[in-house]
C-alpha positions in Angstrom: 0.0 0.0 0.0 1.5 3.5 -0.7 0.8 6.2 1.4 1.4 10.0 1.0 2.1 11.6 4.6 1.0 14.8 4.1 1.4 16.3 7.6 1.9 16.7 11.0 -0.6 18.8 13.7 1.5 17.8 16.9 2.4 21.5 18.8 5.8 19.9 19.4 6.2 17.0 17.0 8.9 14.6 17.9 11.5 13.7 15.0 12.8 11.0 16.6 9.6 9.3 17.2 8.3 10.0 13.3 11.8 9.2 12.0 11.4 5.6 14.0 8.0 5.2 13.2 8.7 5.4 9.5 11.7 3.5 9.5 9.2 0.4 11.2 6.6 1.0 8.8 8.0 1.4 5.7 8.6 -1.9 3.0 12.4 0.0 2.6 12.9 0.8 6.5 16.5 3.0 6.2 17.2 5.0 8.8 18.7 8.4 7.1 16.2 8.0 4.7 13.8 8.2 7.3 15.2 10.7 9.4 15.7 12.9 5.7 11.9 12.0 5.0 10.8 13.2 8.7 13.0 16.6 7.8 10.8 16.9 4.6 7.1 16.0 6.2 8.3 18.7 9.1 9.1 21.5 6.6 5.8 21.2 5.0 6.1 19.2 2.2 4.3 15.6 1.2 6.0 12.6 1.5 4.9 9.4 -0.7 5.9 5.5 1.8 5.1 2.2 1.0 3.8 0.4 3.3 3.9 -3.8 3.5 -0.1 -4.9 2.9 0.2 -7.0 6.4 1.6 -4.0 8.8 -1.1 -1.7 7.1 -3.6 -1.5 10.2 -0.8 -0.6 12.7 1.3 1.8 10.7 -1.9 4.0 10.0 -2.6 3.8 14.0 0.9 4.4 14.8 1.0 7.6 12.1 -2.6 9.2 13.7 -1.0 8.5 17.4 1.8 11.2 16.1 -0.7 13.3 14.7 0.2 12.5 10.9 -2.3 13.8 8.2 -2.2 10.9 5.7 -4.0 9.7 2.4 -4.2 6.4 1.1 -2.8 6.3 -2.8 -3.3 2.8 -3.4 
């Protein structure tokens, strides 16, 4: 499933947690490419994941409890 992250509402979002929680979720889980990707989503900007069919449920929990805007592209 791909997913476009389009932002975050949190007052005092944490980049460590976002940068973690898209490194778990993600079918390519780097680290820096996270933590580059969290940078990005932070500035303002959309960011396009995939996400492995099977972790689909969680990951979209786990991005609402960080107060992630998402949308569902396929």
């Amino acid at each position: 499933m791909k997913l476009n992250l389009l932002s975050c509402d949190a007052q005092r979002p944490d980049k460590r947690a976002i940068a973690k929680c898209i490194t778990e979720i993600s079918s390519n889980g780097n680290e820096s490419l996270s933590n580059e990707l969290t940078a990005i989503l932070l500035e303002g900007d959309a960011v396009d994941i995939e996400v492995d069919d099977k972790n689909s449920g969680s990951a979209l929990r786990a991005l609402r409890k960080l107060s992630i805007d998402y949308e569902i592209l396929e």
